[in-house]
Each structure stands twice: as structure tokens, then as C-alpha cells.
C-alpha positions as CSV (number, residue, x, y, z in Angstrom):
1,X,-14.1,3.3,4.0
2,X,-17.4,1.9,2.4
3,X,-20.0,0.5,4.9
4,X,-20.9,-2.9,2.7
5,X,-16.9,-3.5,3.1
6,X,-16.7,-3.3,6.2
7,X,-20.0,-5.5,6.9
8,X,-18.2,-8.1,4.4
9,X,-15.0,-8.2,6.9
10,X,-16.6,-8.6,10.0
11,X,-17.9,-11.9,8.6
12,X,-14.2,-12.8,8.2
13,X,-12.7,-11.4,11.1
14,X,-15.4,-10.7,13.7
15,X,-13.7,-9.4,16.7
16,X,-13.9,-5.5,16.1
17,X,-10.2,-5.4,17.6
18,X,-8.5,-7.4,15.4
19,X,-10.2,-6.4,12.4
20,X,-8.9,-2.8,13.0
21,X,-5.3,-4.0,14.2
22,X,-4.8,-6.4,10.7
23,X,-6.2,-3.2,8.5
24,X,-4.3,-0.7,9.8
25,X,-1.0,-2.6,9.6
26,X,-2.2,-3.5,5.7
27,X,-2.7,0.1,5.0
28,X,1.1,0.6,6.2
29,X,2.0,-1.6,4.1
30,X,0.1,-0.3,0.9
31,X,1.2,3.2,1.7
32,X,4.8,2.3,1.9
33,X,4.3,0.8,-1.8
34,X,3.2,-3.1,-1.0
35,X,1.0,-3.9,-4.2
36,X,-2.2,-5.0,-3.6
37,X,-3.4,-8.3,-3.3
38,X,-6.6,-8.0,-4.8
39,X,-7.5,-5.9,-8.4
40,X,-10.2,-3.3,-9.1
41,X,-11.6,-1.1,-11.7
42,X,-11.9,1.4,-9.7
43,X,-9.5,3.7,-7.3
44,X,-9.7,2.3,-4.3
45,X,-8.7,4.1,-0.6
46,X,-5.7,2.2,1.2
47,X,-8.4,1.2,3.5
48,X,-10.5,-0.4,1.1
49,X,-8.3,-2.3,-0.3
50,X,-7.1,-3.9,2.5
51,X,-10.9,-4.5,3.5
52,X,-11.2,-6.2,0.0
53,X,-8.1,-8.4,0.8
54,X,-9.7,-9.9,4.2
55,X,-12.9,-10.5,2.5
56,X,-11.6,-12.3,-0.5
57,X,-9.0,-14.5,2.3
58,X,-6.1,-12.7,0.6
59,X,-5.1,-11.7,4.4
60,X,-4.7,-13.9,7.3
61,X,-3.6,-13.5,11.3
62,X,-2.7,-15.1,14.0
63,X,-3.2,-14.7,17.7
64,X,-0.1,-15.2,20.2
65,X,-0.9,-16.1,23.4
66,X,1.9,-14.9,26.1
């Protein structure tokens, strides 16, 4: 996963926890053949793809309260 990416993220989601739970359910996703919400030039990880989909707001949560 590439540093600046992750730097990016954490301005969207800032609670380490989450940010890891909603990537790693995204990267899942992508392996099990979701497209990606977001393009690139380049060939991108799983990972940083679905950090480029929470910076650019292409990914949101929510928190349930019990």
C-alpha cells in the first residue's frame, strides 16, 4: 500500500479502526470481481484501490450503535 494513500484516507476516515475494517471489506469485494469505483493509468494493488475510493468519497460507512 503506498504511504501518501494512506495519509490521504486518514483525512477521510480518521479512526485507524474503521479505516482498516471499510478497506479490507473493499478489497473482498475487488478480489471477488467488484469493479472499481475509481480509474487509473496505472496497475493498482486491491488495497490501493480501495484507498483511492475513500479518498475520492466513492466509499462511505456507517456506525451501528447496539
Amino acid at each position: 500500500m503506498r504511504d501518501e494513500y494512506i495519509r490521504e484516507a486518514q483525512k477521510v476516515i480518521p479512526d485507524p479502526n474503521i479505516l482498516i475494517n471499510v478497506i479490507s471489506r473493499r478489497v473482498k469485494q475487488l478480489r471477488r470481481g467488484s469493479r472499481p469505483l475509481v480509474e487509473s493509468l496505472e496497475k493498482l494493488s486491491p488495497e490501493d484501490i480501495a484507498l483511492r475510493e475513500v479518498i475520492e468519497g466513492k466509499i462511505s460507512y456507517e456506525l451501528h450503535t447496539v
